[in-house]
GUSE-856668 format. One line per field, with one value per residue (C-alpha): x, y, z; residue in three letters; chain. Coordinates in steps of 0.001 Angstrom, whole numbers, padded with zeros to 6 digits. Each point is the difference from the previous one (the first is absolute). Layout:
BEGIN
u = (X ...)
v = (Y ...)
w = (Z ...)
r = (ala ...)
c = (A ...)
END
This chain:
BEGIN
u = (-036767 001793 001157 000932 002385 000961 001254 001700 002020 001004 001466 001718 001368 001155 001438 002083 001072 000652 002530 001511 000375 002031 002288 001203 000584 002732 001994 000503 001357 -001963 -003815 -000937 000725 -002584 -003164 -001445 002468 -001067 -003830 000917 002046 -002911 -002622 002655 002186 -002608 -000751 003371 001378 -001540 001212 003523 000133 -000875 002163 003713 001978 002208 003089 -000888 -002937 -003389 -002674 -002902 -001510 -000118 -001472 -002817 -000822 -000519 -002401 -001982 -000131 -001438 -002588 -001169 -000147 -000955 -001092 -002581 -001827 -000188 -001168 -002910 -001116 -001446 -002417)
v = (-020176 000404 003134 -000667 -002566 002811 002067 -002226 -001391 003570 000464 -002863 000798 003941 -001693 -002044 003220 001455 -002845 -000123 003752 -000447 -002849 002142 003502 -002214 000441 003631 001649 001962 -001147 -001552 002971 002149 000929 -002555 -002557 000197 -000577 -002503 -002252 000906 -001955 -002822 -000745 -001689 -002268 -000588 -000699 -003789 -000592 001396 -002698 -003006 000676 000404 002665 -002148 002572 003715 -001741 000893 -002767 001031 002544 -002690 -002156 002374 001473 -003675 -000733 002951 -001356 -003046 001848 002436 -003318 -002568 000787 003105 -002445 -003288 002937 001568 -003262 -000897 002847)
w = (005946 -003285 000735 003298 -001954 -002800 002992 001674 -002924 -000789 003748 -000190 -003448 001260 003406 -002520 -002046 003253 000968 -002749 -000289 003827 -001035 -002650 001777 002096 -002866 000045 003093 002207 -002063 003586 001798 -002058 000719 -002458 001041 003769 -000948 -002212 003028 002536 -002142 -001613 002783 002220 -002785 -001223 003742 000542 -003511 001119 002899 -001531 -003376 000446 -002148 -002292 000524 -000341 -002268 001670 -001565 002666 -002185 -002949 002348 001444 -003429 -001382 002967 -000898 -003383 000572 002808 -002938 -002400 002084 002806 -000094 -002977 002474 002772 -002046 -001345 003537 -000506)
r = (unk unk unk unk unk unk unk unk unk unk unk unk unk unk unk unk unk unk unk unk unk unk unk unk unk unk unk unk unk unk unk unk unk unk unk unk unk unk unk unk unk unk unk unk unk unk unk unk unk unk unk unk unk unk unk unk unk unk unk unk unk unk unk unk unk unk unk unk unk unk unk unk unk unk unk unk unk unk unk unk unk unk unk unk unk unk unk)
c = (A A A A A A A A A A A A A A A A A A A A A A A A A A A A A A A A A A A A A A A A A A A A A A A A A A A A A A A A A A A A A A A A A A A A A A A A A A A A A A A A A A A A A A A)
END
């Protein structure tokens, strides 16, 4: 079952990287058009959409990403230890 946990904290962690690694190629022009860019949106967009509806952009300010990287945060911390305790 530890392991299980190990693994599972590490996805979460990478998923993060990944994220974070998206946010930032909208700051060059043409990143999201890549190769790289297009895998990246097909496995963050469909988590970053729900955030995108419920938090407003404050001007040309996107917070969702913020938002959905602080929720996996607290998952990895708080959430996979309250889960594995059960077992």
């Amino acid at each position: 079952m530890h392991s299980l946990l190990n693994v599972l904290y590490l996805a979460l962690e990478l998923y993060s990287f990944a994220l974070i690694i998206y946010i930032f190629m909208s700051w060059f022009p043409g990143a999201r058009e890549s190769s790289f860019g297009v895998f990246l949106a097909k496995i963050c967009e469909p988590y970053l959409e729900p955030f995108r509806r419920i938090v407003p952009p404050l001007g040309m300010i996107d917070l969702s990403p913020i938002v959905a990287i602080f929720v996996l945060y607290f998952a990895r911390a708080f959430g996979l230890p309250v889960l594995f305790s059960w077992f």
